[in-house]
VEXMI-365573 format. One line per 3 residues: their letters; for each residue x, y, z of C-alpha. Coordinates in Angstrom, 1 decimal, always signed. Example, Ala and Ser with C-alpha at 12.3 -4.5 7.8 and 13.67 -1.06 7.14 Angstrom:
BEGIN
AS	+12.3,-4.5,+7.8  +13.7,-1.1,+7.1
REM end
This chain:
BEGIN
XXX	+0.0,+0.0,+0.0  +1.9,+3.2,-1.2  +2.0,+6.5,+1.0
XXX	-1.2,+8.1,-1.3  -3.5,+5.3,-0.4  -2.5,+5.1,+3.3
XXX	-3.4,+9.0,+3.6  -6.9,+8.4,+1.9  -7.3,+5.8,+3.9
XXX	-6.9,+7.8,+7.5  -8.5,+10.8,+6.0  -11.7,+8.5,+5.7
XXX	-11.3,+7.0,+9.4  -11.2,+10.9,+10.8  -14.0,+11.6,+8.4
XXX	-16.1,+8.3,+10.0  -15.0,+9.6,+13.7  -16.0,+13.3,+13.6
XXX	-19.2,+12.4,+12.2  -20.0,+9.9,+15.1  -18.5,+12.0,+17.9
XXX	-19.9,+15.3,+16.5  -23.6,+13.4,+17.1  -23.5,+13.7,+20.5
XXX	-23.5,+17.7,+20.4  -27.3,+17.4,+19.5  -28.8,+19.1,+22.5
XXX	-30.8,+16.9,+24.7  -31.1,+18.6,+27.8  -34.8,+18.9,+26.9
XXX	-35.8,+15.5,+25.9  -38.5,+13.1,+25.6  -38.3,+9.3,+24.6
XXX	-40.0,+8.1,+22.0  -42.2,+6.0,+23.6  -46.3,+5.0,+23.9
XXX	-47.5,+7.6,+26.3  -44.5,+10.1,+26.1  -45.1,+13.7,+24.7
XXX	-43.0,+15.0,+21.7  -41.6,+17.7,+23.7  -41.4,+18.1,+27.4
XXX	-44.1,+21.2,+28.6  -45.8,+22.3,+31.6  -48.7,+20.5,+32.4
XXX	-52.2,+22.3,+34.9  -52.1,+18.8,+36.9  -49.9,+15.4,+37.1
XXX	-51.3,+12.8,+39.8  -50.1,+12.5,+42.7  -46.4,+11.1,+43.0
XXX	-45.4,+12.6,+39.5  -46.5,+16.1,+40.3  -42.7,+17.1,+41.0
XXX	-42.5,+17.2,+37.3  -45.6,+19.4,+36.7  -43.7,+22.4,+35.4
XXX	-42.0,+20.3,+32.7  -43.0,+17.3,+31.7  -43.1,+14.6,+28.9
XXX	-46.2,+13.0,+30.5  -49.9,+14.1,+30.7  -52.2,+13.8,+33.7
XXX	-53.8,+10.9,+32.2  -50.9,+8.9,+31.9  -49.6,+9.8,+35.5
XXX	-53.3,+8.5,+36.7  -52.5,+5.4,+34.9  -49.3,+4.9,+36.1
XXX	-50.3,+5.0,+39.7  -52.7,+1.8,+38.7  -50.6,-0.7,+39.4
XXX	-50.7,-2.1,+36.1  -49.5,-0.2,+33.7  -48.7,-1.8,+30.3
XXX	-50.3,-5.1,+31.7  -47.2,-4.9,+33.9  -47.9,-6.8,+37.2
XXX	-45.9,-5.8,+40.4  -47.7,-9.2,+42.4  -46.2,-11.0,+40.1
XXX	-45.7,-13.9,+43.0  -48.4,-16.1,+43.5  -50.4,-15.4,+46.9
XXX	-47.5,-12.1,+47.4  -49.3,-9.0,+47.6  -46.6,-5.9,+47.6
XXX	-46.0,-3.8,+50.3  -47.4,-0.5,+49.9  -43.9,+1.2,+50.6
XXX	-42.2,-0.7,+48.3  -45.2,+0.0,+45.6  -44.5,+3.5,+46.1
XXX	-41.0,+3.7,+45.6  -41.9,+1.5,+42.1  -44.7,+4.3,+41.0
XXX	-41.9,+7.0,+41.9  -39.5,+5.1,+39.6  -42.4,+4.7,+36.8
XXX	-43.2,+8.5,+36.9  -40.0,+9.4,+36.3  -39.8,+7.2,+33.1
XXX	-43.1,+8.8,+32.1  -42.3,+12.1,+32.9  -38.8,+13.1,+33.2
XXX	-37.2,+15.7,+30.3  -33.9,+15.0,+31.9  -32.5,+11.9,+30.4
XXX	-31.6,+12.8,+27.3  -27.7,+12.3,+27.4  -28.9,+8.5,+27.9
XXX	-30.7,+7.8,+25.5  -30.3,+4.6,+23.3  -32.6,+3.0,+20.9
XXX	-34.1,-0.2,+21.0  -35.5,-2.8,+18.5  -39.1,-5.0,+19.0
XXX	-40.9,-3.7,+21.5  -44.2,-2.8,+21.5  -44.6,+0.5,+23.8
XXX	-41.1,+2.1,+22.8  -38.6,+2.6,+20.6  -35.9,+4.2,+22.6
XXX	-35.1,+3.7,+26.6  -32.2,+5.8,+29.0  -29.4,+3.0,+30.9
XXX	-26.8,+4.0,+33.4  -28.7,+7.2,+34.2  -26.8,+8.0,+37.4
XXX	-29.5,+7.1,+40.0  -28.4,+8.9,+43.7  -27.1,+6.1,+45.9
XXX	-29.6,+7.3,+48.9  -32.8,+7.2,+47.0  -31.9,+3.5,+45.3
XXX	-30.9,+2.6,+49.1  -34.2,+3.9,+49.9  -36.0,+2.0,+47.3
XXX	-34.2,-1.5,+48.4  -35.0,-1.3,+52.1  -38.5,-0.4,+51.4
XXX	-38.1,-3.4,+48.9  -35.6,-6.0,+50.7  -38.7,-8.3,+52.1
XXX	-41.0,-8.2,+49.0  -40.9,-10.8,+46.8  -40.0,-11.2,+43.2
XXX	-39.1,-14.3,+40.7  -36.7,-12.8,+38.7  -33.6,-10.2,+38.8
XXX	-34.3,-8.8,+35.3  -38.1,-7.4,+34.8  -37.4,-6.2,+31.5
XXX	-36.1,-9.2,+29.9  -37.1,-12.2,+31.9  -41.1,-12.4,+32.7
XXX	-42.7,-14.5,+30.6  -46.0,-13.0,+28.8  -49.6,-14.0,+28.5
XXX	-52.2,-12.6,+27.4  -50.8,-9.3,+28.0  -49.4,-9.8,+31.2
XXX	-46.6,-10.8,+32.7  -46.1,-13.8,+35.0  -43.3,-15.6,+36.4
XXX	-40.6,-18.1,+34.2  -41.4,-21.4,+34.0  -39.1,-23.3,+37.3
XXX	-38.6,-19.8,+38.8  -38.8,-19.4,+42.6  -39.9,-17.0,+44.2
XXX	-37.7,-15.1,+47.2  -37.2,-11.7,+48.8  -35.5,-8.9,+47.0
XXX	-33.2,-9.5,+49.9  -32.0,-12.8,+48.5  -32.2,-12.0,+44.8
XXX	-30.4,-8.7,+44.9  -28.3,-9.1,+48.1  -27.6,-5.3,+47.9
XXX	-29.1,-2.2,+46.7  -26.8,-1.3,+44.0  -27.2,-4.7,+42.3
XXX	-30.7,-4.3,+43.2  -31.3,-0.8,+41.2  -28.6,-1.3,+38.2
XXX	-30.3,-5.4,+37.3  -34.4,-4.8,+38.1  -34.8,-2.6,+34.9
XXX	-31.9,-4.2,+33.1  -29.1,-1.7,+33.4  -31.1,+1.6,+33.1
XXX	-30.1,+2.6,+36.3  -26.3,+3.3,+38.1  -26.0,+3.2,+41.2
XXX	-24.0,+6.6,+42.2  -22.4,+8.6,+45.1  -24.8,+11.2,+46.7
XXX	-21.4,+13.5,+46.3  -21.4,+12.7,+42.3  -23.7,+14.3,+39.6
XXX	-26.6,+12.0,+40.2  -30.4,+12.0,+39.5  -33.3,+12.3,+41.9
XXX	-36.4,+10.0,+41.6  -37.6,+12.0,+44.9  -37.5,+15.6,+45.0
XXX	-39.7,+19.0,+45.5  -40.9,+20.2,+42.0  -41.6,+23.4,+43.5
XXX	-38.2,+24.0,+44.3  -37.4,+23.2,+41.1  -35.7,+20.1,+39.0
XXX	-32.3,+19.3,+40.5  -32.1,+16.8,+37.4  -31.8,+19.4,+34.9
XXX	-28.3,+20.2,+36.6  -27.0,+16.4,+36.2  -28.1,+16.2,+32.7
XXX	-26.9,+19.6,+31.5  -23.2,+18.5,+33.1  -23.3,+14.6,+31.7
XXX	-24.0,+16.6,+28.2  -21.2,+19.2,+29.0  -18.8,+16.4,+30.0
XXX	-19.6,+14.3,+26.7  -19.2,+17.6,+24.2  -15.7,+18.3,+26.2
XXX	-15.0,+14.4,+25.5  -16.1,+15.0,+21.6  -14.4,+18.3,+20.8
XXX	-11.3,+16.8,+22.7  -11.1,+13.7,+20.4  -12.4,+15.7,+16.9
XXX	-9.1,+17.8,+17.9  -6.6,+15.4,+18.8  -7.7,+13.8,+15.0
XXX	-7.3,+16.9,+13.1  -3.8,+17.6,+14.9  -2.6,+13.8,+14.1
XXX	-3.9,+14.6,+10.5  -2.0,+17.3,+9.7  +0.7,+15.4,+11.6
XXX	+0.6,+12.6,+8.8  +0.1,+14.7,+6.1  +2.8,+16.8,+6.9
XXX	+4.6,+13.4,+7.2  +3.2,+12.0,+3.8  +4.3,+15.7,+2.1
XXX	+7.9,+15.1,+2.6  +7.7,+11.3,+2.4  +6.8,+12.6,-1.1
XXX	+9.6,+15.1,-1.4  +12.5,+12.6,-0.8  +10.6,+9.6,-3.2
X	+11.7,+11.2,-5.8
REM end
């Protein structure tokens, strides 16, 4: 391969990397996923239900689906999944927190990643940075509930609309499943959630809408961090370009 071709060929590689690093400059500090009940665009809303009312100034949900969502069994999904296990009304709670912030939250943005074959969504956030207190709060509330399975996105089996339990699965405390709350909170919705340092940029599933969205601070530095990342690696390319071509200029001198 002669000097002419090997210059092409890098010039296309930059080319390929700047286009996929420059993607991530799309601003998405304000963002909605594309999913069954979510609204286009994040907007203020005269009344969410109940526990999802601390996203009532700016929301991707609608009152309707907030009502819905403190059901119980949203998209057919069952929390009693267990057989004669009914679910403690703490634990329940700290589930329709979790669900109103999938509905409702315009912070997740920086997140995002699409998914294939399923029927209410096309896109879901994982390894949101979830606060370490709240998803320690969520377990203890949890830890003597029962469940069948570690993975409730992927492993239920489906009938009818409705999820029930594998076939040969037991059912056991969250306590013995999980063990801890960090496995418990990064496995139960299959990686959406990272278990992170109170003292780290980390989001809330608990906080006081009228004192405004401490998420939009998390999101708008995980965005900031990942433009630094880009613009940092877009340079170091064009510097190791002109490098090499600088390189391939007088490899061209002296060939002749």
């Amino acid at each position: 391969m002669n000097v002419l071709t090997l210059a092409k060929l890098f010039l296309v590689v930059v080319m390929m990397l700047t286009d996929r690093t420059s993607a991530v400059n799309d601003d998405r500090l304000s963002y909605c996923l594309d999913g069954h009940n979510h609204k286009k665009a994040p907007g203020p809303e005269d009344k969410l239900h109940k526990q999802c009312t601390p996203w009532k100034e700016r929301s991707c949900c609608t009152s309707n689906t907030t009502t819905h969502a403190h059901s119980g069994t949203m998209y057919g999904f069952d929390y009693e999944h267990c057989p004669g296990r009914k679910m403690s009304a703490k634990c329940k709670e700290h589930f329709i927190q979790d669900l109103c912030f999938y509905e409702c939250s315009p912070n997740i943005g920086p997140w995002v990643q699409k998914v294939q074959g399923m029927k209410f969504r096309r896109e879901r956030f994982f390894e949101a940075p979830l606060c370490a207190s709240d998803c320690n709060e969520w377990f203890d509330a949890c830890k003597e509930d029962y469940t069948c399975t570690d993975n409730w996105s992927r492993n239920f089996e489906w009938k009818n609309g409705k999820n029930s339990c594998p076939a040969n699965s037991q059912c056991r405390t969250f306590q013995e499943v999980y063990v801890d709350a960090k496995n418990f909170c990064e496995r139960v919705w299959d990686g959406s959630w990272k278990y992170t340092g109170d003292d780290q940029h980390c989001m809330r599933i608990w906080f006081d809408g009228s004192q405004g969205n401490p998420n939009d601070a998390v999101a708008r530095w995980e965005q900031l961090s990942r433009n630094a990342i880009s613009s940092s690696t877009e340079t170091s390319a064009a510097t190791l370009l002109l490098t090499l071509t600088s390189f391939f200029g007088l490899v061209s001198v002296y060939s002749y």
